[in-house]
C-alpha positions in Angstrom: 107.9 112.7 129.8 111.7 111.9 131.0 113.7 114.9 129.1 117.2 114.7 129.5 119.7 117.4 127.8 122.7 116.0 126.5 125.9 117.5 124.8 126.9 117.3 121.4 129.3 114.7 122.1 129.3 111.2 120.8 129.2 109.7 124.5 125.5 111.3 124.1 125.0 108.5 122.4 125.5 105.8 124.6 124.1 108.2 127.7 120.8 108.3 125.6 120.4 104.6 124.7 121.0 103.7 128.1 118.7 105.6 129.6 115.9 104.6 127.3 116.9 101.2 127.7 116.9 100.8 131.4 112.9 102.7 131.0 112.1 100.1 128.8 113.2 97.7 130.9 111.7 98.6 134.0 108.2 98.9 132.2 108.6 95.2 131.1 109.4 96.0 127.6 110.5 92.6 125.8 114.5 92.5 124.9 113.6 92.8 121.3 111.2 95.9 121.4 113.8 97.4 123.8 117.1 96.5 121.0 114.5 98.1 118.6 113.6 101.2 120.9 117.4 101.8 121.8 118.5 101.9 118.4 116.2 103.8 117.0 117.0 106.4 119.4 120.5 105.7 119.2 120.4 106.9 115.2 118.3 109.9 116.3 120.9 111.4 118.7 123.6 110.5 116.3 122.0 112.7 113.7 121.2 115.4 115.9 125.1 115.6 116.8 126.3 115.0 112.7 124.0 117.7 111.2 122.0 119.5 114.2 123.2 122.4 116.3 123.5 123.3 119.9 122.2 120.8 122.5 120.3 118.1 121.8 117.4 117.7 124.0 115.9 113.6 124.6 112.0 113.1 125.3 110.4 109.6 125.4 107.6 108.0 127.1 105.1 105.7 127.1 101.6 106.9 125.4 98.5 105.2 124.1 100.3 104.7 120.6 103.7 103.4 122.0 106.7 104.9 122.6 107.1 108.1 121.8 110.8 109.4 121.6 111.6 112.9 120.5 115.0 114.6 119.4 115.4 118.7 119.4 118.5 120.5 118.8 118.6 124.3 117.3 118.9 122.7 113.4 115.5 122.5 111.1 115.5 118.5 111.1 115.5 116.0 107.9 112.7 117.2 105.5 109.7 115.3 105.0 111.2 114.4 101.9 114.2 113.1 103.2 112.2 110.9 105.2 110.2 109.7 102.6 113.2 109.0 100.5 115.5 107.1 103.4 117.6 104.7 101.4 121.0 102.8 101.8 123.9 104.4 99.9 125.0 104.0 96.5 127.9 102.9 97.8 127.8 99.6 100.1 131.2 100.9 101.4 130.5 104.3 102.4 130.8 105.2 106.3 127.6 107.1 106.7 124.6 107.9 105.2 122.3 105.1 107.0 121.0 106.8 109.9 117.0 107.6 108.1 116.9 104.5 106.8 117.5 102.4 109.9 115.6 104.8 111.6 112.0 104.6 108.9 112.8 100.6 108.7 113.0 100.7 112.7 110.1 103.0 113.7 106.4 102.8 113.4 106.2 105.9 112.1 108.9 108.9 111.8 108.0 112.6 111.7 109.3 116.0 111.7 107.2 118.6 113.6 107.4 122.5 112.6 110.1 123.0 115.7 112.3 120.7 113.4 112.4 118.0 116.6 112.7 114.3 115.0 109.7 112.0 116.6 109.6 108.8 116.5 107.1 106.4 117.6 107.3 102.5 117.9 105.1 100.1 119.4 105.8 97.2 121.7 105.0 93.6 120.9 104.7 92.4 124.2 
């Protein structure tokens, strides 16, 4: 499994949907399952670096049930609840506050294991 540690930086970002990306693509992954993929993982660094702490640390690979892309940093993670209960924003306005429910609308399926790391698991199309 590819693990790449990454600053708590907003270029993180961008150095972590890359990376996925260009993985994706080498393993034949359609354009659509590979948008899908890089977003997902693009929202799950960017909440790492908003509410996490210390570095974040990037896992992904390809297993029997898809993708499987996984986010640590030194923070707990989003509850179960919070996952549960990923919804847009009262207001349509607001700057934030969309990252769990792109992320659940994205992803196969979202968890939180005990070490507080974010998984997230889609499957391709193809």
């Amino acid at each position: 499994m590819p693990e790449t540690t990454l600053p708590r930086d907003i270029q993180s970002i961008a150095v972590a949907s890359d990376a996925l990306g260009d993985y994706l693509h080498q393993r034949g992954w359609s354009d659509q399952d590979v948008d899908r993929a890089v977003l997902s993982v693009s929202e799950a660094v960017s909440n790492s670096i908003e509410h996490g702490s210390g570095e974040v640390v990037l896992r992904y690979a390809l297993e029997a049930e898809g993708l499987i892309i996984r986010v640590t940093d030194n923070g707990m993670g989003p509850s179960r609840q919070r996952l549960e209960d990923a919804a847009l924003p009262q207001d349509p306005f607001a700057e934030d506050g969309r990252g769990l429910f792109i992320l659940t609308a994205l992803a196969d399926v979202v968890t939180v294991l005990e070490d507080g790391s974010l998984t997230v698991t889609i499957r391709s199309t193809r």
